[in-house]
C-alpha atoms as a printed R data frame, in Angstrom:
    type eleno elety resid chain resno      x       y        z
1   ATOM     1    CA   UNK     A     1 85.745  63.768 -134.701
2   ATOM     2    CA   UNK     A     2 84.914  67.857 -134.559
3   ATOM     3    CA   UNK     A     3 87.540  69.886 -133.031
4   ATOM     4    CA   UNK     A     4 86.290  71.027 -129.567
5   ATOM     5    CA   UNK     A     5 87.417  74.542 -130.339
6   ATOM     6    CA   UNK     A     6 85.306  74.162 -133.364
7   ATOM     7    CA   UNK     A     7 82.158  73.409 -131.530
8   ATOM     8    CA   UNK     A     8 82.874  75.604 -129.322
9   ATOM     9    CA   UNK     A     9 83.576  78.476 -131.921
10  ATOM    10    CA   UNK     A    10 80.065  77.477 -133.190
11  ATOM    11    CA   UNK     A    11 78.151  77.595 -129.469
12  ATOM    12    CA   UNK     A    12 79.606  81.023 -129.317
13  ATOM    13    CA   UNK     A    13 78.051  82.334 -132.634
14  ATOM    14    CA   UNK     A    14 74.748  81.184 -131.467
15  ATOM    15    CA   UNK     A    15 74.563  82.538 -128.167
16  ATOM    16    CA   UNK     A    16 75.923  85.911 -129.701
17  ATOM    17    CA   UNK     A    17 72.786  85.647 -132.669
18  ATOM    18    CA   UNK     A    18 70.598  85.192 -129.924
19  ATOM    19    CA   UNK     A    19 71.969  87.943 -127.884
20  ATOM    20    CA   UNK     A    20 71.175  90.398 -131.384
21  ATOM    21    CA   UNK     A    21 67.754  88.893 -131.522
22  ATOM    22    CA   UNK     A    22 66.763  90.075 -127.755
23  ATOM    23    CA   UNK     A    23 68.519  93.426 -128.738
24  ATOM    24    CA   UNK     A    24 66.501  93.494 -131.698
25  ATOM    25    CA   UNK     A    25 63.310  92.389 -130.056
26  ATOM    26    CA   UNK     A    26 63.749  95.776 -127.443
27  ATOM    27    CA   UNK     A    27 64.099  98.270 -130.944
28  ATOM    28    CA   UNK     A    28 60.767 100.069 -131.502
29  ATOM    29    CA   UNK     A    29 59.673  99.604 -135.438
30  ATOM    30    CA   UNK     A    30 58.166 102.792 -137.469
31  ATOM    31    CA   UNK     A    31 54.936 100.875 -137.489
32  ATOM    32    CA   UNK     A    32 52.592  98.073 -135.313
33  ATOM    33    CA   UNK     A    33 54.538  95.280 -133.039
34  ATOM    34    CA   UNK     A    34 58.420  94.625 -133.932
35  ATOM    35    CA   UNK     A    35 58.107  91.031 -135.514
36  ATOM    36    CA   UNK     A    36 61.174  89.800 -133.293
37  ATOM    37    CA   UNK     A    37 59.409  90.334 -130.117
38  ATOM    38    CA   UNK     A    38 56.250  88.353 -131.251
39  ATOM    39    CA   UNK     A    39 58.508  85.427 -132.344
40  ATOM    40    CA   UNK     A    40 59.908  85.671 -128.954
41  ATOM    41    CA   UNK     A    41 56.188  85.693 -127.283
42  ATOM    42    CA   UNK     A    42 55.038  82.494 -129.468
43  ATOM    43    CA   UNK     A    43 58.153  81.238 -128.291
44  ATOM    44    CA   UNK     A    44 57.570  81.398 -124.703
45  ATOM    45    CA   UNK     A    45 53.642  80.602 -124.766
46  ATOM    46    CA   UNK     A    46 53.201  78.085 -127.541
47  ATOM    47    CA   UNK     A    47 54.236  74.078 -126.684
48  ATOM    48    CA   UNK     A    48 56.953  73.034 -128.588
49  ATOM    49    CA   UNK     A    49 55.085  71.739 -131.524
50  ATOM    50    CA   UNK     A    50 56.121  71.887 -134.908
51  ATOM    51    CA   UNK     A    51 54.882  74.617 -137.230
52  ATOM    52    CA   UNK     A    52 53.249  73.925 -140.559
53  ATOM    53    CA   UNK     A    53 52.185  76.422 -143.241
54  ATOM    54    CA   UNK     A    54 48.337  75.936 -143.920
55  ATOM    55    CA   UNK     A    55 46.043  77.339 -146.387
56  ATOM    56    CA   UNK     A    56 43.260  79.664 -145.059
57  ATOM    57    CA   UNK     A    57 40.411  77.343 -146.320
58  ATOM    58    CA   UNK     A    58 41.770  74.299 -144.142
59  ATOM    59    CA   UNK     A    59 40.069  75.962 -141.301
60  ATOM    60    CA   UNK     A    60 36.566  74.955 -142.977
61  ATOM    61    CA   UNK     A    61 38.025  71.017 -142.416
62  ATOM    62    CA   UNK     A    62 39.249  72.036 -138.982
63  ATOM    63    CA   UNK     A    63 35.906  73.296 -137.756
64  ATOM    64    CA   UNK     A    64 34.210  70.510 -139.587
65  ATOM    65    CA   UNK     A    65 36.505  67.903 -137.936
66  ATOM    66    CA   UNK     A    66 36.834  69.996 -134.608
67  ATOM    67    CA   UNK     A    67 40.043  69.980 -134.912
68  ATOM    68    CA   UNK     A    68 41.874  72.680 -132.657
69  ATOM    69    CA   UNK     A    69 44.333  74.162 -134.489
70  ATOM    70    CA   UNK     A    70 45.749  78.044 -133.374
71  ATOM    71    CA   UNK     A    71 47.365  79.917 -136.531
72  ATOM    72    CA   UNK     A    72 49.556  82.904 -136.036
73  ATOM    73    CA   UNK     A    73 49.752  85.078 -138.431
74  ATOM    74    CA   UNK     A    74 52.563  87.683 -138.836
75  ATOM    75    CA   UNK     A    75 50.789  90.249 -141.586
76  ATOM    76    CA   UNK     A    76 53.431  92.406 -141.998
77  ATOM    77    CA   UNK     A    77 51.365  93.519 -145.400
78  ATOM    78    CA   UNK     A    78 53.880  92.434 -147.606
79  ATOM    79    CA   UNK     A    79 56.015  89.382 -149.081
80  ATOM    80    CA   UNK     A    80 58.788  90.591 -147.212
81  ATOM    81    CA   UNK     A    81 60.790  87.976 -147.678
82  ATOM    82    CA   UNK     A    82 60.816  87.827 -151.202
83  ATOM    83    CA   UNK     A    83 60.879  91.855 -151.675
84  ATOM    84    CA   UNK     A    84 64.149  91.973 -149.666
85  ATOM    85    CA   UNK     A    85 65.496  90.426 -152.580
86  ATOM    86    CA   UNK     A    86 63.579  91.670 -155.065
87  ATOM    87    CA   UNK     A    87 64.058  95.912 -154.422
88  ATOM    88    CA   UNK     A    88 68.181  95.271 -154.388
89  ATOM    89    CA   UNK     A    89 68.485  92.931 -157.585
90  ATOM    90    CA   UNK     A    90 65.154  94.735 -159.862
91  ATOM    91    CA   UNK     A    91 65.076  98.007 -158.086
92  ATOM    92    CA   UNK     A    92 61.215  97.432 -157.844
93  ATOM    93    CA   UNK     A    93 59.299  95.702 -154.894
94  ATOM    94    CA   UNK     A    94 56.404  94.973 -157.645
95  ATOM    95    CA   UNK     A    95 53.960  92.379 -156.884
96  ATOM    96    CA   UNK     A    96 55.332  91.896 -152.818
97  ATOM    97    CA   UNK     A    97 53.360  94.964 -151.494
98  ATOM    98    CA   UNK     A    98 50.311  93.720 -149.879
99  ATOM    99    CA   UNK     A    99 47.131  95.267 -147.963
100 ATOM   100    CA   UNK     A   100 46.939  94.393 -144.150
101 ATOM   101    CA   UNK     A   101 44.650  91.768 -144.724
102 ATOM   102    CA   UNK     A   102 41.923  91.076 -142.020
103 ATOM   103    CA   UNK     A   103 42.328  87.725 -141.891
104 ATOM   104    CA   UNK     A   104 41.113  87.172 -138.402
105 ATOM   105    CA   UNK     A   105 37.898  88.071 -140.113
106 ATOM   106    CA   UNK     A   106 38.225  85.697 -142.986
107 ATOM   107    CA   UNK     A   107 38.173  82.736 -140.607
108 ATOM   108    CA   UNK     A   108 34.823  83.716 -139.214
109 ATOM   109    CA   UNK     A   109 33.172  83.118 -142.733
110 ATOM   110    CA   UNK     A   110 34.397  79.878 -141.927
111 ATOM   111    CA   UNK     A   111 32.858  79.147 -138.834
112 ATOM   112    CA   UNK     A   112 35.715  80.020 -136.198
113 ATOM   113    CA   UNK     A   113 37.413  82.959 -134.382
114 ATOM   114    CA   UNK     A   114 39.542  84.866 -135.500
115 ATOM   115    CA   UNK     A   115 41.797  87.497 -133.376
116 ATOM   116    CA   UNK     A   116 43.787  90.466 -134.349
117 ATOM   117    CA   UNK     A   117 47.138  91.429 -132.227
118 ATOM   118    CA   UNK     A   118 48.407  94.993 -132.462
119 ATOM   119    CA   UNK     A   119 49.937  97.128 -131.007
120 ATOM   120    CA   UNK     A   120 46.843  98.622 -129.414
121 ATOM   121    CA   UNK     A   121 46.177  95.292 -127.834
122 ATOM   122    CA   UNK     A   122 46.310  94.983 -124.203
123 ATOM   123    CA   UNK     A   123 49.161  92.874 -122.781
124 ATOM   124    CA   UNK     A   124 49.986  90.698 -125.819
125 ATOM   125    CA   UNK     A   125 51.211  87.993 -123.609
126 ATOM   126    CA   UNK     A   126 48.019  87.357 -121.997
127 ATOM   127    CA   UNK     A   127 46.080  87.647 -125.180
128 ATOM   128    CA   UNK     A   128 48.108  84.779 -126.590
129 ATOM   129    CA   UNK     A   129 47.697  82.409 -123.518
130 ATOM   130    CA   UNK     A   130 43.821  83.130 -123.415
131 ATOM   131    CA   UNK     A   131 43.699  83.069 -127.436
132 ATOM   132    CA   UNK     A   132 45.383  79.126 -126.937
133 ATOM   133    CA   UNK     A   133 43.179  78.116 -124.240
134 ATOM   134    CA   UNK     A   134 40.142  78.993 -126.014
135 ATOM   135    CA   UNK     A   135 41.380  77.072 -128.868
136 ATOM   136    CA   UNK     A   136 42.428  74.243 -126.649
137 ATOM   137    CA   UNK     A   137 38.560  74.523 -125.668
138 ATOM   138    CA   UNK     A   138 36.920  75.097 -129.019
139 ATOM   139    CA   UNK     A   139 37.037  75.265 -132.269
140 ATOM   140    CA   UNK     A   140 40.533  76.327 -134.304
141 ATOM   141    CA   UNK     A   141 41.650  79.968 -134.083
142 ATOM   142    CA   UNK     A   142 43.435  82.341 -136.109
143 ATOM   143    CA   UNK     A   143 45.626  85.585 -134.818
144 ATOM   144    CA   UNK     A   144 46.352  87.884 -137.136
145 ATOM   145    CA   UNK     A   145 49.468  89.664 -135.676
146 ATOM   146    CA   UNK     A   146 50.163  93.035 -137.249
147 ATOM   147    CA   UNK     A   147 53.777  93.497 -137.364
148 ATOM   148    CA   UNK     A   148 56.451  96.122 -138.304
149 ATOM   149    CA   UNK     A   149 59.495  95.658 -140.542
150 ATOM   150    CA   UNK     A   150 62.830  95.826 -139.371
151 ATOM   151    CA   UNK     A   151 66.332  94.194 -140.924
152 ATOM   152    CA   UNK     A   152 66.433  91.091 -138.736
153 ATOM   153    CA   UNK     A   153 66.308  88.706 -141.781
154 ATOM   154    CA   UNK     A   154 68.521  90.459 -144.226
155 ATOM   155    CA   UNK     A   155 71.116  87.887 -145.455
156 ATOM   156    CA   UNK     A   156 68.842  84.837 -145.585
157 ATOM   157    CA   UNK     A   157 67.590  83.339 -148.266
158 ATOM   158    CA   UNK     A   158 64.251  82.873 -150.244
159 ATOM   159    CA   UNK     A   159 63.043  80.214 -151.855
């Protein structure tokens, strides 16, 4: 049996980790949307569905098999995750600098839409609902959500 000051201890940490995360979703980042603040958004407008990694190409079998799938894609134009290792251990971020792919336009070469979210978008919200009811409609979508760097993953790890 836990300790109930244990659990408690631990309900405590969370709330105050999810209090830094709204914090951190309100900071403005050097460049395009802060990536906290679009996790929020898919948060609040997506079902609770569980998220799977996919391949570009699977969107040829998804149009193919009508199959309506919605990928969000934070293109943050880098492997972040793996360079915020990488630059404090090597002292090089070789390799994990990307280009801002257009991958929205990618998808079309596969016979589906594809969407870009900036920071120039409208309201972002509203993009997202109308960009899932389309795909609830259609054919699979992809979003291709330009997003800023900031430090809110520093401390986890890559693998």
């Amino acid at each position: 049996m836990w300790a109930s000051d244990w659990t408690e201890e631990l309900r405590q940490a969370d709330q105050q980790k999810e209090q830094t995360f709204r914090e951190k979703a309100l900071m403005p980042v050097a460049q395009h949307l802060n990536p906290v603040r679009v996790l929020q958004l898919v948060e609040d407008t997506l079902p609770d569905n569980p998220i799977l990694g996919r391949c570009l190409i699977e969107f040829d079998t998804f149009v193919r098999h009508k199959i309506p799938v919605m990928a969000l894609i934070g293109n943050d134009a880098a492997w972040t995750q793996i360079s915020r290792e990488h630059v404090p251990s090597l002292g090089s971020n070789v390799a994990c600098g990307l280009a801002y792919t257009d991958y929205h336009k990618a998808v079309q070469g596969l016979g589906t839409q594809g969407l870009l979210l900036s920071r120039e978008s409208e309201d972002q919200e509203v993009r997202v609902r109308d960009d899932q009811q389309w795909c609830q409609d259609g054919p699979p979508a992809v979003v291709s959500i330009l997003v800023g760097r900031m430090d809110f993953r520093d401390g986890s790890i890559a693998m």
